[in-house]
Each structure stands twice: as structure tokens, then as C-alpha cells.
C-alpha positions in Angstrom: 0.0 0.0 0.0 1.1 3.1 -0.9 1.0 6.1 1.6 -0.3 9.4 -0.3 0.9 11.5 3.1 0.2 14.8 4.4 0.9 16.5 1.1 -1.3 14.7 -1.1 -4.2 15.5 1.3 -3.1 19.3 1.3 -2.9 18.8 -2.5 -6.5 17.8 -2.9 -7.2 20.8 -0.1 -5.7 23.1 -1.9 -7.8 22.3 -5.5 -10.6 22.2 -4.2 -10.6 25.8 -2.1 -9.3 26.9 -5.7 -12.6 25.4 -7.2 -14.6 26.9 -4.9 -13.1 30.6 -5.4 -13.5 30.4 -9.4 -17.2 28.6 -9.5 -18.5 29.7 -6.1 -20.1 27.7 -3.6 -23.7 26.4 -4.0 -26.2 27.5 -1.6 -29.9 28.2 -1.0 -29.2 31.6 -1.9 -27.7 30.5 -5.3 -31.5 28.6 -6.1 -33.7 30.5 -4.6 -34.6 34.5 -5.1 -34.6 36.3 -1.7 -39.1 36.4 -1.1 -40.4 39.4 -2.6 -43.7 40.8 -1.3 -46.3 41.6 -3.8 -49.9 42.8 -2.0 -50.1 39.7 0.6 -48.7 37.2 -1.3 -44.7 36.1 -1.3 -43.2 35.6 -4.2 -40.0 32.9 -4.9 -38.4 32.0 -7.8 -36.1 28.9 -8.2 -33.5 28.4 -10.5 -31.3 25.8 -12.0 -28.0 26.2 -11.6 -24.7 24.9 -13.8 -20.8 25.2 -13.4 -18.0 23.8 -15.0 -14.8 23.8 -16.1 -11.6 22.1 -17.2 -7.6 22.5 -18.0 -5.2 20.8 -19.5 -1.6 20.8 -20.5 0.8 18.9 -22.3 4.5 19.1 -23.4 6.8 17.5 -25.3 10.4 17.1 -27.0 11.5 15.4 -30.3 14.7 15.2 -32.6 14.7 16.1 -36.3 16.7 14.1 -39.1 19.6 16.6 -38.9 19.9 16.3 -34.7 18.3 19.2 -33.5 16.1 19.2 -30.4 12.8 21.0 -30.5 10.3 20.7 -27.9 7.0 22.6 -26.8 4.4 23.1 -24.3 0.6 23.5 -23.9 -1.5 25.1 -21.6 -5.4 25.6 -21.3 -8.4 26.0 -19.5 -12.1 27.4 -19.4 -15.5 26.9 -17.5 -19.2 28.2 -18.2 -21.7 29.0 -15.8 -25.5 28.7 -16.6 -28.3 29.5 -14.4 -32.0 29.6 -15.5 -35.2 30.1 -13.7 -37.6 26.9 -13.2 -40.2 27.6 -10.9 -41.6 30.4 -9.4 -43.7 30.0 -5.7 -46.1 31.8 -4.4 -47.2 31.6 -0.7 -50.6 33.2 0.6 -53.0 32.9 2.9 -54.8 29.9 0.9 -51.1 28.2 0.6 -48.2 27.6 -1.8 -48.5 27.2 -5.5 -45.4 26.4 -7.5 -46.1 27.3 -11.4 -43.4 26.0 -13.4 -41.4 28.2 -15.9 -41.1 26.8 -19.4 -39.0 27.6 -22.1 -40.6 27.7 -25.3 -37.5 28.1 -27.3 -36.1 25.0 -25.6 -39.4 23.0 -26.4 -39.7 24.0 -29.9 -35.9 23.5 -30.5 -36.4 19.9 -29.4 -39.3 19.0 -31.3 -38.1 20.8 -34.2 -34.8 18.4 -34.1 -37.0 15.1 -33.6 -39.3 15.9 -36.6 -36.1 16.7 -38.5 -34.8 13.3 -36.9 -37.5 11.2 -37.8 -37.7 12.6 -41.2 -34.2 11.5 -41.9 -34.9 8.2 -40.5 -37.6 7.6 -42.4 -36.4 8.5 -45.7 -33.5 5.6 -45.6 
């Protein structure tokens, strides 16, 4: 068995506090709006939320025909972040209601797409 030690565990520490700083942390706060009061009723909305990212580097060294060395490196990275609303709640006096939010771009994209998708299945 291999031991990883202290600095392996620091390692991992230390990647994820730097994850945290670049995509934030995920809280309530982060889904759901702070309750807005319109007449009696509260008002909430609720959100979905996406992060991500990646990196990558590489390097490398070769020899040509005549002996010279070359060599070169790589670097990357990037990340998105998303959010979009899902749901917005209502709270009154007769209780909570929770209407959902639907995006009709997003519908008619994807039925667009599998009309399209049949249609070129079909005509094999």
C-alpha cells in the first residue's frame, strides 16, 4: 500500500478551495430568489443552476533528421456557468403554488430536431 501523506491530502485541499473561489459555492441563496412581497402574497423563484470547467496541459520534445532538439508546451483552460429560472412559488393565505417556468425556445428546438430526426430516419 502506498502512503499518499500529508501532502497529497493538502494537494487535494488546496484544488478544491481553488474550485470553490473560481465557480462559487452552491447555496440556497444560489436557487432561490430572496421572497419578494407583492400585495399579501410572497413571491419565490427557483433556479437551476450549472458550473464547469476544465484544463489541460501537455508538453513534449523530439529530434529532427539533422539532430536538433525541438520541444514545446501546452496550456489551457475554461469553464461556463448557466443559471436559469424553473419555478416560481407563491405563498398566501390559501397556501403555496409552485407554477413552473417553461421555455418555449427549448421545447420548440427539441421537437423541431425530432421531426427533422425522424424525417431523416424515415427517408433511408
Amino acid at each position: 500500500m502506498v502512503d499518499s501523506g500529508p501532502s497529497s491530502e493538502s494537494a487535494t485541499s488546496g484544488i478544491a478551495d481553488a474550485l470553490t473561489r473560481v465557480f462559487g459555492e452552491a447555496s440556497p441563496d444560489t436557487l432561490f430568489s430572496k421572497p419578494a412581497k407583492v400585495g399579501e402574497d410572497l413571491i419565490i423563484t427557483a433556479s437551476a443552476w450549472e458550473r464547469a470547467g476544465g484544463f489541460g496541459f501537455g508538453t513534449g520534445e523530439g529530434r529532427g533528421e539533422g539532430g536538433d532538439v525541438g520541444s514545446g508546451e501546452g496550456g489551457g483552460g475554461g469553464g461556463m456557468s448557466q443559471g436559469r429560472p424553473v419555478a416560481v412559488i407563491r405563498v398566501s393565505r390559501d397556501g403555496v403554488e409552485v407554477t413552473p417556468v417553461i421555455d418555449f425556445t427549448k421545447v420548440g428546438v427539441t421537437l423541431l430536431l425530432g421531426v427533422i430526426g425522424v424525417w431523416r430516419a424515415l427517408r433511408r
